[in-house]
N, C-alpha and C positions, 0 to 999 in steps of 0.2 A: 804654760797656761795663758790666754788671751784676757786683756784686762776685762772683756768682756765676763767670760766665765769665771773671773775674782769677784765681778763684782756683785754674780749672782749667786756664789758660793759664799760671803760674808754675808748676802741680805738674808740667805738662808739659815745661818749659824745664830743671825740677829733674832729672827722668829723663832729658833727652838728655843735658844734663851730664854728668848722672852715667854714664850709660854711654860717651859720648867722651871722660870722662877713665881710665876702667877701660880700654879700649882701648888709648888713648896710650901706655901704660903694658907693652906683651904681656910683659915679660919676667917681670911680676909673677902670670899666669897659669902657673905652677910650682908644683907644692907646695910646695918648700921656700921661696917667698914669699908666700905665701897665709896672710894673718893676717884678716881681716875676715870674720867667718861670712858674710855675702852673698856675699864673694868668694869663698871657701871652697864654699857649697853650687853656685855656679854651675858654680866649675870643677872639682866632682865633675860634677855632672850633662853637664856636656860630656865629660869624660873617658868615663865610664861606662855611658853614653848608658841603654840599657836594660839595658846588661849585667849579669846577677844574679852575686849572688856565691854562689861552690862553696860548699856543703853541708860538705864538712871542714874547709873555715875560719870556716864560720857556725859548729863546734861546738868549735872552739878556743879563744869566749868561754868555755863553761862548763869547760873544761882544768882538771884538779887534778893537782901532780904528788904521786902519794901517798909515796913515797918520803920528802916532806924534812918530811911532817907526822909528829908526834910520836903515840904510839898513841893517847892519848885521844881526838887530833883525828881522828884517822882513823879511829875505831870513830863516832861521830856525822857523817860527812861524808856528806851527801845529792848523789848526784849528780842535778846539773840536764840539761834538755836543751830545745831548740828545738823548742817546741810550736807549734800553729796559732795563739794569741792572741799570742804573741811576733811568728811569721810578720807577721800581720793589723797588728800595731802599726809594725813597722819599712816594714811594703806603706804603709801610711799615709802616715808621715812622706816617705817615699822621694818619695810623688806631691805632697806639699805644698811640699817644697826645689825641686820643678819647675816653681811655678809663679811664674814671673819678677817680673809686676805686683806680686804678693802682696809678696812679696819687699823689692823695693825701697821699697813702702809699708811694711814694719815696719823696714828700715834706716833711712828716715827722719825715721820715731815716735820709735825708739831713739837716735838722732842727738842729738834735740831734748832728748828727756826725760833720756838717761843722767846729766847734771849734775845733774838737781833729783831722780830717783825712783830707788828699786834697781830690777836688772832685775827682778827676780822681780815686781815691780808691773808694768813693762813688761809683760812678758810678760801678767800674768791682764788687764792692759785690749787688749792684740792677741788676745786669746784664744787664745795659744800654750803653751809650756812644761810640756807635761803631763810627767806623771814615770808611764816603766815599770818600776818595781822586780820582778814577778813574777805569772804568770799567777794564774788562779782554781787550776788542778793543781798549779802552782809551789808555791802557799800551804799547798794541801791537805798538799801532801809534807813540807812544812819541817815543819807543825806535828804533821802525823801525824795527820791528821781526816779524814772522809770528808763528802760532799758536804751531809750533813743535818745533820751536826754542828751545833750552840749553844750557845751563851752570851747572858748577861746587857747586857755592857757594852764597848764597845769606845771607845777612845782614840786618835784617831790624831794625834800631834803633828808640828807645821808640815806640814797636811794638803795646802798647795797648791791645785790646784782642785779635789781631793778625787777625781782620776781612780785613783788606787792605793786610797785608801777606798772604793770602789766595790766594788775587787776583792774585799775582805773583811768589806764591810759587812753581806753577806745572813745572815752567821751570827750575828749580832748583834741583839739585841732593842731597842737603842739605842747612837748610833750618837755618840758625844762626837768635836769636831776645835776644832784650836787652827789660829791663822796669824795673821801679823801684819803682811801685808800686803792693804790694804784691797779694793783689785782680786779678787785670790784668794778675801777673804772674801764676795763678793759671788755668785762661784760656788758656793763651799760654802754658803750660804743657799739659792739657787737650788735644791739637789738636797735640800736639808728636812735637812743634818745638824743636830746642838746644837752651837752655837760655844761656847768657852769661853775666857776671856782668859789671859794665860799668866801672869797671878799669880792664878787662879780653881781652874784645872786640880786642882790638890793642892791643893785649900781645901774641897771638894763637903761632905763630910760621909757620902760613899762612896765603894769602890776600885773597879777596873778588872778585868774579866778580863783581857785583854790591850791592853798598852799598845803601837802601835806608833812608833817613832824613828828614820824613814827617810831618809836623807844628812843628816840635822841636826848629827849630833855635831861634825862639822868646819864648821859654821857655827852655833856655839852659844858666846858670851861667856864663858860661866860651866859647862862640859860635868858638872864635876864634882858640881855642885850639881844638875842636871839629873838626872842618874842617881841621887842621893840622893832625891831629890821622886817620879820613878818607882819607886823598889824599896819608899816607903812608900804608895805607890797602887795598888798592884796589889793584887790578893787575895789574901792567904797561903796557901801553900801551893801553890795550883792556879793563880797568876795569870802572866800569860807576857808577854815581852821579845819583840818582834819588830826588830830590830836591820838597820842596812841602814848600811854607810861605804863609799864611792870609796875606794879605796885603788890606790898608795901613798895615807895618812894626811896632805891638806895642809890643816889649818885656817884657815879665813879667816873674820869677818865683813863682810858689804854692809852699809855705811853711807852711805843715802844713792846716790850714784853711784859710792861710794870702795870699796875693800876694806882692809880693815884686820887685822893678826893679836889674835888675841880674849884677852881678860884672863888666861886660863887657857887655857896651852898642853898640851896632850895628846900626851905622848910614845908611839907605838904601839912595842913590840919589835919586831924584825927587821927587812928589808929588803923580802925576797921578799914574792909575794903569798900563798904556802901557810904563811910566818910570820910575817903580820899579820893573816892572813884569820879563824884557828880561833873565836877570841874577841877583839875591838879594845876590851875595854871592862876586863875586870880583868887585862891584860897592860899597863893602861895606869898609868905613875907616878903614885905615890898614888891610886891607884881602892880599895887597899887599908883608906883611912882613911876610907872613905865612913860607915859606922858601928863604932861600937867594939866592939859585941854582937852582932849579922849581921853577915854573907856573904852575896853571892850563891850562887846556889844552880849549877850548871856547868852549862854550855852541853850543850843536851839533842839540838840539831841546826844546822848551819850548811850554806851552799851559795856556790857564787859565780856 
């Protein structure tokens, strides 16, 4: 036998396994014991077969209840809504959780590798994990630009495989991305951004029109030093913050295969998500001390 046909005869011995032990098991076919994303997307997909979900609970993602926001927040609150690139990205994924072989070959990758790699490397060598933060409209509205709009310089830090730097890349005349996992960075080269290392970033010898800082802050060691590096990188005056946090607020850093809580803990106010959501960055303890001489300048527009 050719190492060849061994090695496609144990990966086949691997999937029966695997799937006669997920079996043996039905009682774990339950939501409330569904821990394993493979097991987890299977038994959506079986539950939900093609079932689409209702249109007023696709829009109870973007729900604000404006009552318990305070008026500042409430005079800049952009409401969002379920557009066709939202529609298009979740059509996507929906057909990819569907398809089983896939599936079990990246349970397996992730198996192997979760001890020695973060996932986020996982992920850019499966060529999975893209991040949807907001449409090309989404963007337009947050920032209050129309479609020809430009600028100079764009920033997008821990860019990923640069699928959200896409979304806002066209208005930009150059197109700057950080990431520090190697996988990821191989993407972002692929699509021709400028990588920049993450003690280069704030070193250029020019600023940013806008900087963006999307689900980083709760995976980021040092958050507070971060936001100080950005508010001296932007462009004064006209340079802009594009901000993105999961909230509730639970910081972690990947290290490795491990998660760890990061040197600099970020207390967000409130509980609720319409009293963490207005602004998560100078509601945050000592965000106050970032410089002695500035302030940020107040949140100009937010959404969720």
């Amino acid at each position: 036998m050719c190492p060849l046909q061994l090695r496609a005869l144990v990966f086949v011995a691997w999937v029966v396994f695997y799937i006669t032990f997920l079996l043996s098991f039905r009682r774990m076919w339950s939501g409330k014991y569904v821990r394993s994303p493979l097991v987890r997307s299977l038994f959506m997909t079986m539950v939900s077969d093609s079932e689409e979900v209702p249109a007023a609970e696709k829009q109870e993602w973007y729900r604000c209840c404006s009552n318990l926001l305070g008026e500042s927040a409430r005079h800049v609150f952009v409401q969002s809504h379920l557009d066709s690139d939202t529609e298009a990205f979740l059509r996507r994924s929906k057909e990819k959780s569907s398809w089983l072989f896939t599936q079990l070959y990246h349970s397996l990758v992730s198996t192997v590798l979760n001890p020695l790699v973060s996932r986020t490397s996982i992920n850019g060598f499966l060529g999975r994990g893209s991040m949807f933060v907001f449409s090309k409209d989404q963007f337009h509205q947050l920032l209050r630009i129309g479609p020809d709009w430009r600028a100079e310089r764009l920033l997008d830090l821990g860019a990923g495989d640069g699928g959200v730097t896409e979304v806002m890349g066209d208005h930009f005349r150059q197109v700057y991305a950080t990431e520090v996992s190697v996988p990821m960075r191989w993407h972002l080269q692929r699509k021709s951004y400028i990588l920049l290392g993450i003690e280069e970033w704030q070193n250029t010898g020019f600023q940013y029109d806008v900087i963006s800082c999307l689900n980083l802050l709760d995976r980021c060691d040092d958050p507070l030093h971060l936001l100080q590096d950005i508010r001296s990188s932007l462009v004064p005056g006209t340079g802009r913050l594009v901000l993105a946090a999961v909230l509730p607020f639970q910081p972690y850093i990947e290290i490795g295969g491990r998660w760890e809580r990061p040197k600099v803990h970020l207390k967000v106010s409130g509980k609720t998500w319409e009293e963490q959501g207005p602004d998560p960055t100078w509601k945050l303890s000592g965000a106050q001390h970032l410089d002695q001489h500035h302030s940020w300048s107040k949140c100009s527009a937010w959404t969720r």
